[in-house]
C-alpha positions as CSV (number, residue, x, y, z in Angstrom):
1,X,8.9,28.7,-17.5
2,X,9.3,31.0,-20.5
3,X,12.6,33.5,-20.6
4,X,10.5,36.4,-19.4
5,X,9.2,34.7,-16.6
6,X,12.9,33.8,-15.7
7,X,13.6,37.6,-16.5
8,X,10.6,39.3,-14.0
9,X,12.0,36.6,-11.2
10,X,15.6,38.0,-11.6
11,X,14.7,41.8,-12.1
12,X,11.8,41.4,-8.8
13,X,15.3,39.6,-6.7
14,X,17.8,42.7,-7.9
15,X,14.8,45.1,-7.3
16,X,15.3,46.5,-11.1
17,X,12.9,48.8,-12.8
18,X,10.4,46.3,-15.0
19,X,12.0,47.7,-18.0
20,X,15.1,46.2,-17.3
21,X,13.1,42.5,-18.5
22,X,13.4,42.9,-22.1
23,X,17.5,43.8,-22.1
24,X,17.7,41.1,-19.7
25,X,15.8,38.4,-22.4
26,X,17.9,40.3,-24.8
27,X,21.0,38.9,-23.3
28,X,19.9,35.6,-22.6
29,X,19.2,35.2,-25.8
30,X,22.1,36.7,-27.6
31,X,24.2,34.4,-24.8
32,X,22.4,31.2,-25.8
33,X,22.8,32.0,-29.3
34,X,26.9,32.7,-28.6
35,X,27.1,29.3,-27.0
36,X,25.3,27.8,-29.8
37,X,27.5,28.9,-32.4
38,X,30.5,28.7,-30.1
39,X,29.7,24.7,-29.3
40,X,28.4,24.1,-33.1
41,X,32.4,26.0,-34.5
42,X,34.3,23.4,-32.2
43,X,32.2,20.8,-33.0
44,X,33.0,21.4,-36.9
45,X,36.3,21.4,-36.4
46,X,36.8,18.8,-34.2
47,X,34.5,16.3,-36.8
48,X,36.7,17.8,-39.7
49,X,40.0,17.5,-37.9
50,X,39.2,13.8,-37.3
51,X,38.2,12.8,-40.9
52,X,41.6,15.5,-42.1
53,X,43.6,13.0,-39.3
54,X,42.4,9.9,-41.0
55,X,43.2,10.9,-44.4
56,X,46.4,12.1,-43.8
57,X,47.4,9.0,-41.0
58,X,48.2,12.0,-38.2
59,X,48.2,11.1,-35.2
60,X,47.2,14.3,-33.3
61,X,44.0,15.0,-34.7
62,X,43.1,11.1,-34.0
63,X,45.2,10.2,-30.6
64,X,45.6,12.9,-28.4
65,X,43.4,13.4,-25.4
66,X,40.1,11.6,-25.6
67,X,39.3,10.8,-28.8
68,X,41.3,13.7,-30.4
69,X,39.3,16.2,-28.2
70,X,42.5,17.7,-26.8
71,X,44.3,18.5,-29.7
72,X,41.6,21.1,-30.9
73,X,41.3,22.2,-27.4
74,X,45.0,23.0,-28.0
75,X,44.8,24.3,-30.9
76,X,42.1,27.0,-29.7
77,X,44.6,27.9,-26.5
78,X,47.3,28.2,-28.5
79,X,45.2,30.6,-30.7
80,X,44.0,32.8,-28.0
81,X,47.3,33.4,-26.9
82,X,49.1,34.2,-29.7
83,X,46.5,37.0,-30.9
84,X,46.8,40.4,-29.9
85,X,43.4,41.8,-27.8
């Protein structure tokens, strides 16, 4: 099932005009690409963070949470909250 086919089912359920499918596959696509980039960021970091850890001998990067997953969850919290929106 292609993203248009997923696009027609969702704009026949709402009861949308048919030219509401192509923004609709525009947004599903510019969502999947967002979570891409999002997931493929924290994964960077967290890789980088790790080998940083090792090198250094600290142990947040390397011990906290599982397998240092919590620290740059942290990090990323306490990021969002001390920016102004």
């Amino acid at each position: 099932m292609t993203l248009t086919r997923i696009a027609q089912f969702i704009v026949g359920l709402l009861h949308l005009p048919q030219s509401a499918v192509n923004w609709l596959v525009a947004i599903f696509v510019a969502v999947i690409l967002l979570v891409f980039v999002l997931l493929s960021v924290l994964a960077i970091v967290y890789f980088l963070r790790k080998l940083l850890g090792k090198i250094q001998a600290r142990l947040g990067p390397t011990r906290t949470g599982w397998k240092g997953w919590a620290q740059t969850a942290a990090d990323a919290l306490k990021l969002c909250i001390k920016e102004d929106i």
